[in-house]
C-alpha positions, 0 to 999 in steps of 0.5 A: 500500500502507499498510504496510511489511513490517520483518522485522527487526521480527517475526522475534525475536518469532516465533522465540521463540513458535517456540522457546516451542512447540517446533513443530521437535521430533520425538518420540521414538516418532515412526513413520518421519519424513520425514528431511531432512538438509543437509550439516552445516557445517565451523565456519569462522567464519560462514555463506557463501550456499553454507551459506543456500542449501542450508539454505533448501532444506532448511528449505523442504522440512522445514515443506512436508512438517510442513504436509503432516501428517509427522512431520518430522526436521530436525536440525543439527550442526557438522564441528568437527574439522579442520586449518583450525580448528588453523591458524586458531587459531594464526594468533590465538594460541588454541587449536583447542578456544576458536577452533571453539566461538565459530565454533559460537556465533556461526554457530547465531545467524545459523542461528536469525536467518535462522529455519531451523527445526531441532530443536535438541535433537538438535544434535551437535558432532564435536570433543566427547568425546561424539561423537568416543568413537564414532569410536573405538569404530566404529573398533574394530568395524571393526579387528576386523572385519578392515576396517583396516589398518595398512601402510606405504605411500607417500602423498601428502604436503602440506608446507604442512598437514604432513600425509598426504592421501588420493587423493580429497584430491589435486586437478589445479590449475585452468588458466589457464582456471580448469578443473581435471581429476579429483581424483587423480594424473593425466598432465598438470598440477600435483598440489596439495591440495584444501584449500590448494592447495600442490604435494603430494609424496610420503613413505613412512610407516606409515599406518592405512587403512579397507579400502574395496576390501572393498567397491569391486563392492558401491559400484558396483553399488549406484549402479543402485539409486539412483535418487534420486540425480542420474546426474552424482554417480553417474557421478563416483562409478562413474568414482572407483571405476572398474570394469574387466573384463579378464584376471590373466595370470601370468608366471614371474620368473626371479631370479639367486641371492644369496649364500646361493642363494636364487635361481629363479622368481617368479610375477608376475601383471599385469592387462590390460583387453586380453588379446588384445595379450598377444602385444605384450609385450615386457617386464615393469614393476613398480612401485618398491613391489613385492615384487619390486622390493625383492627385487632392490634387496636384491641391486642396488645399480642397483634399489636407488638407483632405488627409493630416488630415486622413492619419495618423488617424484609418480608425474607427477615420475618420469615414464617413468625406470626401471631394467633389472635383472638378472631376465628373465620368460617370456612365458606363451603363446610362451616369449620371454625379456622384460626385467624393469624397475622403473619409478615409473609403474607404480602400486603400488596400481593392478592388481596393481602391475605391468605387461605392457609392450605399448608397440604398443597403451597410449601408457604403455608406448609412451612408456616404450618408446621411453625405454628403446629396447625393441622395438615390436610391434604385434598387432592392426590396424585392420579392413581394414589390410595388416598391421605391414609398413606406416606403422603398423610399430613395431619397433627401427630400425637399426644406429643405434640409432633408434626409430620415432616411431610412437603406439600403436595403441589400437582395436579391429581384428583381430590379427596376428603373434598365432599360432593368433589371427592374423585373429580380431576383438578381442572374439573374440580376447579371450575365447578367448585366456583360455578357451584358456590356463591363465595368464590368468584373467578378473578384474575390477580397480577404481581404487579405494583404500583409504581413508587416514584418517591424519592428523599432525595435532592437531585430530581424533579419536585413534586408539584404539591403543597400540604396545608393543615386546612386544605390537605394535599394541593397541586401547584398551579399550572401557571407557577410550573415549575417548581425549581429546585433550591440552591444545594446545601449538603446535610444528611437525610433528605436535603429539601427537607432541610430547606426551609425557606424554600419548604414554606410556602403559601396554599395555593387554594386558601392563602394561608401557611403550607409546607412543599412536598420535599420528595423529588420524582423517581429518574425513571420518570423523566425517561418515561417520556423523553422520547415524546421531547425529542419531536418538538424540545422547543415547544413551550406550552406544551410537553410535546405537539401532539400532532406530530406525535400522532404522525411520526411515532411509535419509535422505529428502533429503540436500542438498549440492554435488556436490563431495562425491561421491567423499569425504563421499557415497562414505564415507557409503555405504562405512560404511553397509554396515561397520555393515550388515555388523557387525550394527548396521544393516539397511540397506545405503544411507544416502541415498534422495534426494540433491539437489545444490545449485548455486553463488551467482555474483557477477560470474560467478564463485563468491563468495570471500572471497579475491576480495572478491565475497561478499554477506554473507547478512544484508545484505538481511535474512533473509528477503529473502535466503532467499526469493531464494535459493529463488526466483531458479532449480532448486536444482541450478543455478547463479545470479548474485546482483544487487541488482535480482534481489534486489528482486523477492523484496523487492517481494514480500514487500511485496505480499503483506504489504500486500494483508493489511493492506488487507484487514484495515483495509478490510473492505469485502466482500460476500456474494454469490457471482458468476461472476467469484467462482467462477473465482477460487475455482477458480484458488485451486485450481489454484494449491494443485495447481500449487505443492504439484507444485512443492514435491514436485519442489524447483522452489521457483522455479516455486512463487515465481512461481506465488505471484506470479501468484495475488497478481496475480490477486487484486489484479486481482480487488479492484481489478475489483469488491468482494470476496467476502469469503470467498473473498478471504480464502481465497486470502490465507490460501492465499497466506500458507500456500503462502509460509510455507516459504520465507518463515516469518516473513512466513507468520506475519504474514500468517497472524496477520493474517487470524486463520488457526487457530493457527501456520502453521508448524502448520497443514495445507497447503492443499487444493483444494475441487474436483478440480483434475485437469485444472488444467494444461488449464484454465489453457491453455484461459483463457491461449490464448483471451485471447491470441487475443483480443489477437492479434485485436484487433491484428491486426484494428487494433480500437482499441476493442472493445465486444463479444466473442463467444466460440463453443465447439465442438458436442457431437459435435467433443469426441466426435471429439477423444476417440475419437482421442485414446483410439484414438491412445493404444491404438495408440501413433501417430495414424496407426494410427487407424481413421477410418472407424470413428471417424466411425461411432462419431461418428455413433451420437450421438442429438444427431449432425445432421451429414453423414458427411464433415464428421465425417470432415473434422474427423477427419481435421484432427484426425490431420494437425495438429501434435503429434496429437490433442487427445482427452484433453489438452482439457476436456469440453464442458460444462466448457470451456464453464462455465469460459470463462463464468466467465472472461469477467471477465478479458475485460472487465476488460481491454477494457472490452467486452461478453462473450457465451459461447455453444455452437455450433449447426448453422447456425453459420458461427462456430461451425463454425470452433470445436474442442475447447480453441480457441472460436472468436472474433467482436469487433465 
């Protein structure tokens, strides 16, 4: 080569005739871009290979879709609000506000050096009053749409972030295996914060929620429909919102009266996904936040210090304890008299907060079961078991108090000890228990939680409300939004508590002194929406137009990790339909196309700054770093990055420059067009087909090596014979246009070079000059008869060939193929053809001088090979033949020997061994 690609040389000037031309802007009255979104960052400080690696994904597919004629939407934006900001400004002795915008500063220039292309006019920041005023004023619409609530309840609690986390914020800490378990409270493991992993507690507090269980049977529901979404985030997000069918069953409480006689029944209903165990019940377990749980402790000290003792502890911490009190429930189909009990691990805000304990048939209730010594029964039997006399039995032992150390029975069976339903399977027993009685009601429970956005925290939205001692709980008027944040003082606890001039205020309705809520909003909210800001940022009476929203969303391609699918992408879609609902928005889905990236390894393992393995991203330069990011797998799996991997998509960057420049200073081209010239015009082709299919399906790696093959082709081509000017120059400039998204500016320069029309960030994608439809079968034709060639060659032990003949097969063989082919398609299986009549169809041929049963030899090879027929999968006669003519080249360029390309003929004992796709081959 005789120059060097320095990309550190040109990308300051091609970004700045970028920036002078404006190519990343969209216009306003564009019609239904495309919209092309990556996650928008938190500000930590600097870009890690997670953030380039999505961001290559993402401005690869955005100047692909530009070049392919779109309008184009590509915006960026910053998450600034959150509590590592506040705490890393502490850490500095600054304040969040100075600590967030130079983390912005200092990460758009790496953005703008690694040359991604966004449109900068449209740049959103979520610490700005600008934008967070919209997260009050949605807050707002959504609190008088009855969509908040404000309650007390008892939260997780982080002592180290000294704030509330929401349950998807709660994660199982990684075992010694460095595995984890779902996000949520779980039976094994220590519950820990998913920011800083410290243990998290339990507090009881008022607290502002989103009602997402509004929506909970829409959210899960609606994943069906997304079919552009990966089935794994789907998956996660059906098991989070965790649909359960089952049955509300009632049973009547009876209370002891208090001083002032105020005693009788109370209905408590449980759910239970399995109403046929109803006869199973042997007592009845509310939860420590129960309505029923406070009446009693109002009346029982026992209740009351029970209640007291586990309400700020983990659900895991309380383990199976509880209190027995003084209230019995009735059994709603037999009248047996049940013990009530308050236990702390029935979940308050899962089913109904209470349960029926059936400790025979649920390993929870078995477990609490034989903590409190209650009876065992077990009511349904493995099909084809002799019933609870045997090993199964679980029933209160003897005189001595002893329990049977039996595990519950948790299958489906046939029920016993079950009255009238004795011998009925599970699933009968199951309907017909609940048809028959007017105490169970079929109902349908969800997992799902409503949504905690409080936070004791500074840097985040306010929380537009007032409380006054008159007036209660009042919004802050529209007019005055927002409610900007006071100058920082740091203190312990929560910081807009402590600001106490900026804490007092006036109540809007009656005038007189109120406090502010010094909660902030949860993070996730401001990215709940960001999407929406982006299509109008400077709109200011209104979040966002919501005629433009109609036209240009859902976003095309969302890119992200997964990690985001039961907080970012499950809220996004939560607050698509509020705004849906509000008036505000016509659609209901938010993503069409959610692409999920996978993890940069180093050594095996995520790249950390904590573990000392992270590859800063402009440590092998920009472009280097984003073409192998793209190049080195699928953007949904993981990769390790190397040193020597990263050199390939150095060398390439190199070839590709180098082949330019020797075309351009040599010039040493001719006029006429030769057989060798025609093949490489039509591999051009084929090259443009099959990386524009990888482009549309994001295999950025496939389409890399598919431009390293066409580079090689063309070297291999020079170097066979002087060039053909215009259709060498063809494939470089198709060379430089098809690397350009993934490598902008050596698309460029090369580009530049070879006096390409204007930018190729602007110019049109290239197109094939001929049809490349049968691309694939082309190109396997070609690859499969050269590697006969070598295998003969081998296997034959030629150390020299000086001539190879190639023989394809006769007119009526491609007749053959086909008429099965068709005929196998029709039928749905190659066994169902009819021979014989596709040897006499054979033989109506005019050209046919073949015997009947060679024809139907032929057939019949054609039905008993493996993987079926050829018809349909292989090229027409004339073009298999036209095609092999033009490949010859390779041959001799490889060999060195003389190459003859013939049709079969009647007499041709050669010949005769030839089909359709598989000449056959002589080499002398």
């Amino acid at each position: 080569m005789t120059s060097h690609y320095d990309h550190a040389q040109v990308q300051e000037f091609w970004q700045y005739v970028w920036e002078r031309d404006d190519v990343y802007a969209l216009d306003s009255d564009a019609e239904d871009p495309t919209y092309v979104l990556g996650m928008f960052p938190y500000t930590s400080g600097t870009l890690h290979m997670g953030h380039i690696r999505n961001y290559a994904i993402t401005d690869a597919y955005s100047r692909y879709r530009r070049m392919q004629g779109d309008d184009v939407l590509h915006p960026m934006g910053w998450d600034a609000f959150g509590l590592p900001a506040e705490n890393a400004a502490v850490e500095r002795k600054t304040d969040p506000e100075s600590w967030t915008q130079a983390c912005i500063r200092r990460m758009r220039e790496e953005l703008e050096t690694m040359g991604f292309g966004y449109d900068w006019s449209r740049e959103i920041t979520t610490c700005e009053p600008d934008y967070y005023r919209w997260n009050q004023w949605l807050f707002e619409q959504l609190y008088e749409a009855g969509l908040v609530e404000y309650e007390a309840a008892t939260v997780n609690w982080c002592p180290d972030c000294e704030t509330v986390l929401a349950d998807a914020q709660v994660v199982e800490r990684a075992d010694e295996h460095g595995e984890s378990s779902d996000r949520g409270s779980g039976d094994d493991g220590t519950r820990v914060c998913w920011r800083c992993e410290t243990p998290v507690g339990r507090r009881e507090l008022d607290q502002w929620f989103f009602t997402i269980t509004d929506y909970a049977e829409e959210l899960y529901d609606g994943l069906d429909d997304l079919a552009g979404w990966p089935e794994g985030v789907r998956e996660i997000q059906r098991n989070w919102i965790g649909r359960q069918e089952g049955a509300r069953i009632g049973f009547d409480v009876a209370v002891d009266g208090d001083a002032t006689g105020n005693g009788g029944d109370r209905a408590v209903d449980v759910f239970s996904t399995r109403p046929e165990t109803v006869y199973g019940a042997t007592y009845l377990a509310v939860s420590p936040g129960h309505d029923l749980a406070r009446e009693l402790a109002d009346e029982d000290d026992r209740v009351a210090e029970y209640v007291d003792a586990v309400r700020d502890q983990d659900p895991d911490e309380v383990g199976f304890a509880g209190v027995e009190t003084d209230a019995t429930a009735s059994h709603p189909l037999t009248g047996n008299e049940l013990p009530v009990y308050v236990a702390g691990y029935v979940l308050e805000d899962v089913g109904t907060g209470a349960v029926m304990g059936v400790p025979g048939h649920n390993e929870r209730d078995h477990a609490f079961a034989l903590e409190h010594d209650l009876p065992i029964e077990r009511v349904v039997v493995p099909e084809g078991g002799e019933g609870t006399d045997r090993e199964s039995d679980a029933t209160t032992g003897g005189s001595d108090g002893e329990t049977a150390e039996t595990i519950p029975y948790t299958g489906e069976g046939v029920l016993e000890s079950s009255g009238e339903y004795d011998g009925l399977d599970s699933e009968t027993a199951r309907e017909q228990i609940v048809a028959d009685h007017d105490a169970l009601e079929e109902d349908v429970t969800y997992r799902l939680r409503d949504w905690l956005i409080s936070r004791q925290r500074y840097w985040g939205t306010p929380i537009p409300v007032v409380h006054c001692d008159d007036c209660g709980r009042v919004l802050v008027p529209e007019e005055e939004l927002p409610v900007e944040l006071p100058e920082f003082v740091q203190t312990t606890g929560n910081p807009l508590d402590a600001a106490e001039e900026w804490k007092q205020t006036t109540c809007p309705e009656c005038g007189g002194p109120a406090e502010r809520e010094t909660d902030t909003m949860d993070t996730f909210v401001d990215s709940s929406w960001y999407f929406l800001r982006f299509l109008s940022p400077q709109l200011e009476d209104a979040p966002f137009d919501t005629e433009l929203a109609d036209e240009w969303l859902p976003v095309d391609v969302y890119v992200g990790g997964e990690e985001h699918a039961i907080l970012h992408l499950l809220y996004t879609r939560f607050f698509t339909r509020a705004l849906a609902d509000l008036g505000l928005l016509d659609r209901r889905e938010p993503i069409a196309e959610l692409r999920s990236q996978g993890t940069v390894l180093y050594d095996g393992e995520k790249m950390s700054s904590s573990k000392g393995n992270v590859v800063a991203p402009q440590e092998y330069g920009a472009e280097t770093t984003r073409l192998f990011v793209l190049s080195a797998a699928h953007p949904e799996q993981d990769f390790e990055w190397t040193a020597n991997n990263v050199r390939g998509a150095y060398d390439l960057q190199q070839t590709l420059y180098g082949m330019a420049t020797d075309f351009v200073e040599e010039g040493d081209t001719r006029l006429e067009r030769r057989a060798h010239d025609e093949y490489l015009a039509r591999e051009i082709d084929r090259t443009i087909a099959a990386v524009t299919e990888e482009y549309e399906r994001f295999r950025f790696h496939r389409a890399a090596t598919e431009i390293q093959e066409l580079a090689r082709l063309l070297r291999r081509y020079r170097e066979y014979d002087r060039p053909h000017g215009e259709v060498y120059r063809r494939g470089l400039l198709t060379l430089a246009a098809m690397i350009s998204p993934m490598a902008p500016h050596l698309g460029e320069e090369l580009w530049n070079k070879l006096r390409g029309e204007g930018l190729v960030v602007a110019a049109d994608w290239p197109e094939p000059e001929r049809d490349v439809a049968a691309y694939q079968r082309e190109r396997r034709l070609v690859d499969r008869t050269l590697e006969d060639v070598r295998d003969i060659v081998d296997v034959a032990d030629i150390d020299e060939p000086e001539r190879v003949e190639l023989v394809v097969a006769r007119e009526w063989k491609y007749r053959a193929a086909e008429l099965v082919g068709r005929a196998a398609a029709d039928d749905g299986e190659t066994r169902a053809v009819d021979v014989e009549s596709v040897v006499d169809r054979v033989l109506e041929g005019d050209d046919t001088d073949v015997d009947r049963g060679t024809v139907a030899a032929f057939v019949g090879d054609i039905l008993g090979r493996d993987g079926g027929p050829d018809g349909g999968r292989e090229l027409a006669a004339d073009r298999e033949l036209a095609l092999l003519e033009r490949a010859t080249w390779l041959v001799v360029d490889e060999f060195d020997a003389d190459v003859t390309v013939r049709r079969a003929t009647g007499d041709d004992e050669l010949g005769a061994k030839a089909r359709p796709g598989k000449p056959a081959i002589h080499i002398s």
